[in-house]
C-alpha positions as CSV (number, residue, x, y, z in Angstrom):
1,X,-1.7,-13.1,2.5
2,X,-5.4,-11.4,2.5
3,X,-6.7,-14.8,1.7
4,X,-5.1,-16.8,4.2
5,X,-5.7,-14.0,6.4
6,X,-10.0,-14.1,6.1
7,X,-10.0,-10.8,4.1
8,X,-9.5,-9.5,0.4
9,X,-8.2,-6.8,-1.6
10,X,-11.4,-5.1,-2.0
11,X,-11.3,-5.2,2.0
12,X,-8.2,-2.9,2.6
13,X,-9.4,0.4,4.2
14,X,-5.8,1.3,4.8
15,X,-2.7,1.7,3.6
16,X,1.0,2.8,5.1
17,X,3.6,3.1,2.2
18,X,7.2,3.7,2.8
19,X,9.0,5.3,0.1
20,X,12.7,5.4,-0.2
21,X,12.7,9.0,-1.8
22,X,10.4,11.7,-3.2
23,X,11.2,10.9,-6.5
24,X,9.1,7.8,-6.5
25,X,6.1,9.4,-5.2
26,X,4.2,9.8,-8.9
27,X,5.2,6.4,-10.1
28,X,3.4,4.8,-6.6
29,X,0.7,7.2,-6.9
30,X,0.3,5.8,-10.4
31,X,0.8,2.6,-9.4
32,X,-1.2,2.5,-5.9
33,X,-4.1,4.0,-8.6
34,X,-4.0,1.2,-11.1
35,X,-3.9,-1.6,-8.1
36,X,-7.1,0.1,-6.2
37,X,-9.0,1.4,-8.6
38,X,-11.2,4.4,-8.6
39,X,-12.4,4.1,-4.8
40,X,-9.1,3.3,-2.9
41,X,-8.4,2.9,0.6
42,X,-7.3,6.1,3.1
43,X,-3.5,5.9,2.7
44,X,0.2,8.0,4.4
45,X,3.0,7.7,2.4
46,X,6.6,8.4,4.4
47,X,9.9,8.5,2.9
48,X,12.9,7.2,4.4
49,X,15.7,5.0,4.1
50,X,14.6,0.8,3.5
51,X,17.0,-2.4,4.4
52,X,18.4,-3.9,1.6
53,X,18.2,-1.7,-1.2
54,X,14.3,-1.9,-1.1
55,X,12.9,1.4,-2.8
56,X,9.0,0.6,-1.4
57,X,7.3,-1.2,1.5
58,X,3.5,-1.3,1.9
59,X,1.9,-2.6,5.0
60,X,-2.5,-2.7,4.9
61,X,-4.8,-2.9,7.3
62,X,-8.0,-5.3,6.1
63,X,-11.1,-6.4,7.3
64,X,-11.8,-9.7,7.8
65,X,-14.9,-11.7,6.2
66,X,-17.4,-12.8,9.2
């Protein structure tokens, strides 16, 4: 989606991650760690319920490539 979009991973300056319960905050936080690296982007983390039996939604914000 970056890609398409004109941007890249390396290009995310934020992130919004929707958790469906506080038990699942240290295995994102390890996660979100291993995906970004040791200079990640500002993030919020929320919990509440998902659709569908999802347990985590992301959404970014990226910049594009000029």
């Amino acid at each position: 989606i970056l890609e398409a979009a004109g941007s890249s991973l390396d290009r995310v300056v934020k992130v919004t991650a929707f958790l469906a319960g506080p038990e699942l905050y240290g295995e994102f936080n390890e996660a979100y760690s291993r995906f970004f690296g040791g200079d990640p982007p500002a993030r919020s983390v929320a919990f509440c319920s998902l659709p569908k039996g999802a347990l985590v939604e992301v959404e970014a914000i990226a910049l594009a490539r000029v």
